[in-house]
Structure formats: C-alpha cells, structure tokens
PLY file of the C-alpha trace (Angstrom):
ply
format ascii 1.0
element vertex 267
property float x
property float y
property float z
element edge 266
property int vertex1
property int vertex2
end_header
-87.95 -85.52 -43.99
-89.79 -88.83 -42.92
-92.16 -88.27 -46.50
-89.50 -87.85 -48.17
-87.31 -90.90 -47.38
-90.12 -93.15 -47.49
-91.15 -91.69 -50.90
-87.34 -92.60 -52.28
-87.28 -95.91 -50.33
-90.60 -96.77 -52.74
-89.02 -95.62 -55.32
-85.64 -97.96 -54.66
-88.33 -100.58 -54.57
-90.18 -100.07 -57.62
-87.58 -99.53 -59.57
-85.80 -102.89 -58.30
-88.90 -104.38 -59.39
-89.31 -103.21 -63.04
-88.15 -105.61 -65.84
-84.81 -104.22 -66.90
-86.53 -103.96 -70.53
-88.80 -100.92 -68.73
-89.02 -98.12 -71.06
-88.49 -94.45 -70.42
-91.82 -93.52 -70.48
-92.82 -96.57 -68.18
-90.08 -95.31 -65.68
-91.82 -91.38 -66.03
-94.81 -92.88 -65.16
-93.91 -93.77 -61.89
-91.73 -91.09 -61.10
-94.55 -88.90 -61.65
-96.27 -91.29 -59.59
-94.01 -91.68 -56.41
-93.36 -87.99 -56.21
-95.21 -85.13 -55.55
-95.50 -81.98 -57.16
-94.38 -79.92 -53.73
-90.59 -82.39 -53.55
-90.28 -82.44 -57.70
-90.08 -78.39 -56.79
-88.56 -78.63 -54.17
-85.35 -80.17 -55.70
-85.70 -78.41 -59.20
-84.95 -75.38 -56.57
-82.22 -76.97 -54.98
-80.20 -77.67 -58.20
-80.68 -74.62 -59.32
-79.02 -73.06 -56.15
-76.45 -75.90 -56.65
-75.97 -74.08 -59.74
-75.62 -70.88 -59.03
-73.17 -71.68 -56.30
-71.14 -73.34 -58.93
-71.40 -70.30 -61.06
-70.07 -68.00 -58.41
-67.31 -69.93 -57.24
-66.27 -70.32 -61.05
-63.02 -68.37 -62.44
-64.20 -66.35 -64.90
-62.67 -66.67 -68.42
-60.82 -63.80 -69.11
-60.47 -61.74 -72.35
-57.59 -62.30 -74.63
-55.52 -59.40 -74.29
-54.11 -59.27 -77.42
-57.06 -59.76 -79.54
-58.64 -56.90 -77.67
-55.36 -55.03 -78.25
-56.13 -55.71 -81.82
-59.05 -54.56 -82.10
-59.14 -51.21 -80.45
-55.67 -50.83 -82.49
-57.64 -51.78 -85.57
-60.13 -49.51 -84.83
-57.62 -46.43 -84.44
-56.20 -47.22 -87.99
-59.98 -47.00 -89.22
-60.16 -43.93 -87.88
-57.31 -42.38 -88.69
-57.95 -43.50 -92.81
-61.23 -41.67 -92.18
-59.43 -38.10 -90.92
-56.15 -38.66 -93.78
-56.94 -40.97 -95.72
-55.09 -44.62 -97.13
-51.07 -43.62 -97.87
-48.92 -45.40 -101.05
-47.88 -48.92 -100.56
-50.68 -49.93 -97.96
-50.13 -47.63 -95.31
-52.52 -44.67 -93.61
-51.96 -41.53 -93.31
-51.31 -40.70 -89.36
-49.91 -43.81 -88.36
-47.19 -43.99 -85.77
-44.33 -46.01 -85.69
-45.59 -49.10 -83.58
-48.72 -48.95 -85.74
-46.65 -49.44 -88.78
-44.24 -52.07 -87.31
-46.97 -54.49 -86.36
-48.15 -54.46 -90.31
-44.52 -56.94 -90.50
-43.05 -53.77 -91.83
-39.69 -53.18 -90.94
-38.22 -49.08 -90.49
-34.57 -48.97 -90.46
-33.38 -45.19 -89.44
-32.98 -42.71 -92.89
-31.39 -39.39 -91.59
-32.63 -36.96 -93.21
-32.03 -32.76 -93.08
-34.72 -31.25 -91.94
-36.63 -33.75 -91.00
-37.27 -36.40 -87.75
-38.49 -39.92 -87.32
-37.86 -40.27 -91.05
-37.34 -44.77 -91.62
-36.13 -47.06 -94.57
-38.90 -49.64 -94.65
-38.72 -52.54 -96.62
-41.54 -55.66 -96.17
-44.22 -53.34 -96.59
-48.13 -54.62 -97.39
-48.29 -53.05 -100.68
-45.05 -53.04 -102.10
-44.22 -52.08 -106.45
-41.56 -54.01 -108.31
-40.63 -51.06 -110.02
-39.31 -49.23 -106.95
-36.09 -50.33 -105.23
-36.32 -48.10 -101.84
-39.00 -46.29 -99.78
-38.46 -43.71 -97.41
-41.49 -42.88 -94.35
-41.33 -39.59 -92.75
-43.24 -39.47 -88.89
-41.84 -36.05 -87.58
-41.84 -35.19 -83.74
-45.26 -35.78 -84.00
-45.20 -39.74 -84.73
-47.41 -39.57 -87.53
-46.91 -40.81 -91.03
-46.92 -37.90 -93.09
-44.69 -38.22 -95.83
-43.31 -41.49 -98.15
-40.83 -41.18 -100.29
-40.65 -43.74 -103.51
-37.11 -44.27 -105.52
-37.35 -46.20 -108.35
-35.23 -48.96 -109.95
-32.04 -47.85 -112.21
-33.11 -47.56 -115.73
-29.96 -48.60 -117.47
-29.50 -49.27 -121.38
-31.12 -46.13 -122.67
-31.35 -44.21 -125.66
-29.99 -40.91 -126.34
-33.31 -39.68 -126.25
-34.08 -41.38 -122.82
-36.94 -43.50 -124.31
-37.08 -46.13 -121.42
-36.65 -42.90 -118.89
-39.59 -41.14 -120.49
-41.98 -44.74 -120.96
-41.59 -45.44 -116.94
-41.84 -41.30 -116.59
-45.39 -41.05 -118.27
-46.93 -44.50 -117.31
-46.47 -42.91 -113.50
-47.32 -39.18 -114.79
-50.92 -40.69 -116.11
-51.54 -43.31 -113.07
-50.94 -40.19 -110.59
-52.66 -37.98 -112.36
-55.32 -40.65 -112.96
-55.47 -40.98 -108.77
-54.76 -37.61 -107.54
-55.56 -34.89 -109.91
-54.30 -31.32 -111.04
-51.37 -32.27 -113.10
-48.84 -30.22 -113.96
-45.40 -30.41 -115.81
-42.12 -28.88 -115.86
-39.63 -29.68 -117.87
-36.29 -27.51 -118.54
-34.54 -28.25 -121.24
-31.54 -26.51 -120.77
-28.62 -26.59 -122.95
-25.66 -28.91 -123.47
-22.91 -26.10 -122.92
-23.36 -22.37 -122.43
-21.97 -21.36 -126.29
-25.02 -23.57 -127.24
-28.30 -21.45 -128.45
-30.85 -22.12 -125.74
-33.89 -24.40 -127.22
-37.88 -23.09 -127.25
-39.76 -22.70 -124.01
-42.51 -24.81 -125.53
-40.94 -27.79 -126.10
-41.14 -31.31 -124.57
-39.03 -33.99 -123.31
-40.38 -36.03 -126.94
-38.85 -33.45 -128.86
-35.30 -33.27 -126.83
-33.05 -35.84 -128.74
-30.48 -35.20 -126.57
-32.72 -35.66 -123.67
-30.29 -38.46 -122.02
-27.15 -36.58 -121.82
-29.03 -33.40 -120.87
-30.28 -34.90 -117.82
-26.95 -36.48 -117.19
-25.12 -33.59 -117.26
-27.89 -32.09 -114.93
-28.68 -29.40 -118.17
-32.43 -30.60 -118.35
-34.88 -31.16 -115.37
-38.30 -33.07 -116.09
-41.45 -33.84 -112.73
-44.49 -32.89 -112.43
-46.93 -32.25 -109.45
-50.43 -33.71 -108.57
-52.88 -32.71 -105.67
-56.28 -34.60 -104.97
-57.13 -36.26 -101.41
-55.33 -34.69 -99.13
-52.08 -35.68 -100.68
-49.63 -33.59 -102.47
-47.40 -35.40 -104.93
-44.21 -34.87 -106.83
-43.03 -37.33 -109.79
-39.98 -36.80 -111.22
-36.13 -37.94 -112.95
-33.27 -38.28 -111.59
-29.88 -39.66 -111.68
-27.38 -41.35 -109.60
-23.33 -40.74 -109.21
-23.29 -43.65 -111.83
-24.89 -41.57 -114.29
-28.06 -43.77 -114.65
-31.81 -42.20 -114.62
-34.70 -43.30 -111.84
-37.80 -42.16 -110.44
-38.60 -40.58 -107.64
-42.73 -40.22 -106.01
-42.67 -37.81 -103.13
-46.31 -37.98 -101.13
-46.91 -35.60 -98.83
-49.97 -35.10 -96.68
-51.59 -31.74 -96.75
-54.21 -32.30 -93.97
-51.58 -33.20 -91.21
-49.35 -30.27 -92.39
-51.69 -27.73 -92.05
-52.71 -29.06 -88.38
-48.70 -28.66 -88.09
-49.16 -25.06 -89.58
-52.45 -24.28 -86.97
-50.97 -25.40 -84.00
-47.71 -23.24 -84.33
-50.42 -20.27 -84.99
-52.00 -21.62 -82.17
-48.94 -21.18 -79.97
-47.97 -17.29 -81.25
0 1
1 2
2 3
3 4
4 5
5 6
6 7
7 8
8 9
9 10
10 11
11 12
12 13
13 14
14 15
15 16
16 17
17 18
18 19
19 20
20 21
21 22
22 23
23 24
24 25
25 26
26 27
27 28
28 29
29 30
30 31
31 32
32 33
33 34
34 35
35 36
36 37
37 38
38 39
39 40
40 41
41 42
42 43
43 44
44 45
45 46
46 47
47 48
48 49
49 50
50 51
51 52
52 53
53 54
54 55
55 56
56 57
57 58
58 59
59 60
60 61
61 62
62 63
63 64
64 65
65 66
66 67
67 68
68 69
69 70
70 71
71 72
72 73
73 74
74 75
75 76
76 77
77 78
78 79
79 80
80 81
81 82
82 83
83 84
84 85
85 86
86 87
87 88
88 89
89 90
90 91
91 92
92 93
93 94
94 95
95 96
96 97
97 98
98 99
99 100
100 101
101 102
102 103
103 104
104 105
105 106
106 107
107 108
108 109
109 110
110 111
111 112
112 113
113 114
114 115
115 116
116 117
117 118
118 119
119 120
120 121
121 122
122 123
123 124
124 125
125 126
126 127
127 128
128 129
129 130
130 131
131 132
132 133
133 134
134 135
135 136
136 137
137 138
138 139
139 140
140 141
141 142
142 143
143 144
144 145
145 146
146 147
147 148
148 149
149 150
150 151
151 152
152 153
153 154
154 155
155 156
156 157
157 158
158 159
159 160
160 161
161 162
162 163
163 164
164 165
165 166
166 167
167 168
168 169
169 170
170 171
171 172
172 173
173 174
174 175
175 176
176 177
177 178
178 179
179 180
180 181
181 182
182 183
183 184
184 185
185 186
186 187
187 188
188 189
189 190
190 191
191 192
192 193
193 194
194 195
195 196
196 197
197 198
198 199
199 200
200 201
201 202
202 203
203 204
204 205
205 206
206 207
207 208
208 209
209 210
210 211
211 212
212 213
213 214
214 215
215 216
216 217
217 218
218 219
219 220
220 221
221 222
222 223
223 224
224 225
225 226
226 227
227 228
228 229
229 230
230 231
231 232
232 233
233 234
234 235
235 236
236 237
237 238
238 239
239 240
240 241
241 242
242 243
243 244
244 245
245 246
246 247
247 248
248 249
249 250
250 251
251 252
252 253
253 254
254 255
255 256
256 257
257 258
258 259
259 260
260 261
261 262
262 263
263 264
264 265
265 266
C-alpha cells in the first residue's frame, strides 16, 4: 500500500508540473512511467470486478410482452396458412376468433341454422367493392372454415339480365381462374306451367326472359369450383325486393374432413 501511494503522490506531482499545453501522448509517457506493470493490472482487475458487480446488481430489461405475443401469434397464423391455406378477403383458413379480431376486423353475431360461431364482419384486410356483406363461419371448433360473400344489388336490368349475367361470368372465370374444376348449372325453367318447357342445352345467353325467370324463382343459374383445399359455390339470387345479387360460398375441405375423421374417430 506504501508503493502504491507514493507512486500516485509522484504522479499528483508530475502532473502539477506539466505545462497545461502537455499532450496526450506526453501525459502516456509518464503514466507508463510512474506505474508499474504489476498496479496497471492490478486495477484493470479491479474495474472489471467493479463491473461485474454493477452488472449483477442491474435490473434486467425485460421483454415486451406484447411484441412477443405478436410474434408467436404471427407465427401460429403462418402455420396454420401452411396446413389450410390463405381464405377470401385476407383471412386464413383455421383462424379463431381472437386471431381474426386483432386483424381490426370486427364479427358481429350472424345466426345461422345449422351452424355455430358463424359472425358478420365488416373492416376486413382484403375487402371487394362489389360485395356489400360477408358472413365467417368458426363452428364449435373456433376455426375459420367457411366465408360467405353477398354481393351488391344489381338494379336497372334488362329483361335478359345482362348486368346479372356480366357480374355472374366475370366471377365464374376469376374462380375458375383461382380454384379450378368448373362446373355450371343453370335451370331454365318455365314462366308458368301451361308454358312448353325450353331445351336442356341451353344457356342463360339464350334465355330472353332470363330476368323475370329468376324473379319469379322459375330459373336457377351457380356454378361450383374445387382447387386448394377450398370448395366454392357462385351463384344468383334475389332479394324480397325482387332485385338480383351474388352470392360466393367458400368452404374448406381440409378442416371438414378432420371434422368428418374425428367423429369416425369417436364411433
């Protein structure tokens, strides 16, 4: 201890007596001078246990819990688009209800027969113009299964349903285009019974008629689609005011034959 007080008390004094214009690598010089190598250690290893000290006594920072929350939810959505697969109107396939509110979507409750958990949702990340309502279906399961698109009134239309059939086939081609295995059915049907039933083979072009027919509920027009794991159904249909819209039913085949498995599970 006696070294080492004498060596500072030089060092006081030397450094009392250096011009204050002294440079930095004057005042190295005689620190390398006044101290040894044995106390330059000796006090690199005391700050570094006056470190370490510090470091243990320190709080440490804790993780933001809702960016982790994030994250592993984030993660769950991944993997549930890789098992179903990405739903209409920016939603995945499997998603429960909380996962779906936190995309800003809001579900307002849409009895439905037969079916549980089924929402309106409005605000939704992927949303058409050309569709005024869409309906999500979660079951007792509380996973998005099904969605449900109703189109905007068509009003103003021909006899021969010419806006009905434009909005009809520009969705017909775009699902078909996405999904696959298209397939059409259209029923003419007649006006009144007394009138002579029309050809099998003809289409909803060749109908002109076609408005009033569908009106009166005579003719029936969709079609189907299946690609992806997704079952679709596109097809026309008309309110109590007598006006013509479309409606896209999605369904997911994947999660409704785990429904199917587990009730064979069970028997």
């Amino acid at each position: 201890m006696l070294r080492k007080s004498a060596v500072i008390t030089a060092a006081v004094l030397i450094n009392f007596a250096l011009p204050a214009a002294a440079t930095d690598a004057e005042q190295n010089f005689y620190q390398d001078i006044l101290f040894s190598d044995d106390l330059q250690q000796q006090d690199a290893e005391n700050a570094a246990k006056s470190s370490a000290v510090e470091l243990l006594h320190k709080a440490p920072e804790l993780a933001n819990p809702e960016i982790e929350e994030t994250n592993l939810r984030y993660q769950d959505v991944e993997k549930l688009q890789a098992t179903y697969g990405a739903a209409p109107f920016g939603l995945v396939w499997g998603m429960n209800e909380d996962d779906v509110k936190k995309l800003g979507v809001r579900l307002r409750p849409e009895p439905m027969k037969d079916y549980v958990n089924s929402y309106a949702a409005s605000r939704l990340p992927n949303m058409l113009k050309d569709f005024q309502r869409v309906v999500i279906v979660f079951g007792e399961e509380n996973k998005l299964w099904r969605v449900i698109a109703f189109g905007n009134f068509i009003t103003d239309d021909t006899p021969d349903a010419t806006k009905t059939l434009k909005e009809y086939n520009r969705y017909y081609n775009l699902l078909s285009k996405k999904y696959g295995n298209a397939q059409q059915f259209f029923t003419p049907g007649a006006e009144n019974p007394d009138e002579k039933q029309p050809e099998q083979n003809q289409t909803p072009e060749q109908t002109p008629d076609l408005l009033n027919r569908l009106l009166n509920g005579q003719a029936t027009l969709y079609s189907t689609f299946e690609g992806k794991n997704v079952g679709a159904s596109l097809s026309v249909n008309v309110d109590g005011n007598k006006q013509t819209y479309l409606v896209i039913d999605y369904k997911n085949l994947k999660i409704l034959n785990e429904k199917e498995l587990e009730i064979l599970d069970a028997l």
